[in-house]
C-alpha positions, 0 to 999 in steps of 0.5 A: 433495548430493541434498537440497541439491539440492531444498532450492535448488530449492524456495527458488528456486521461493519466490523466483520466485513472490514475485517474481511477486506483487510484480510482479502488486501493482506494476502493479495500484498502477501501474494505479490511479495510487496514489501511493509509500508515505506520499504518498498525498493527503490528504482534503480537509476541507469543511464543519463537521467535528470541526473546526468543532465545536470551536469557539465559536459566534459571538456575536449 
């Protein structure tokens, strides 16, 4: 029983400080303004990027 005893206790402990980091991450996210999980915004494209290489030059 002893074992057990340490074996949970350790566990929570684990469980306590992931718990801990995740919140630590949250906050600091929260803080930043960082959007959920595949919203961040996208770039915004300007000028002639690869996209303005692909296509044809204009005719004179």
């Amino acid at each position: 029983m002893f074992e057990h005893e340490i074996a949970a206790a350790a566990r929570t402990a684990d469980l306590l400080r992931e718990a801990a980091a995740y919140r630590v991450v949250r906050e600091a996210r929260k803080a930043r303004g960082a959007s959920p999980r595949g919203h961040e915004p996208r770039e915004r494209v300007t000028g002639s990027g690869p996209r303005g290489t692909r296509c044809a030059p204009r005719p004179a």
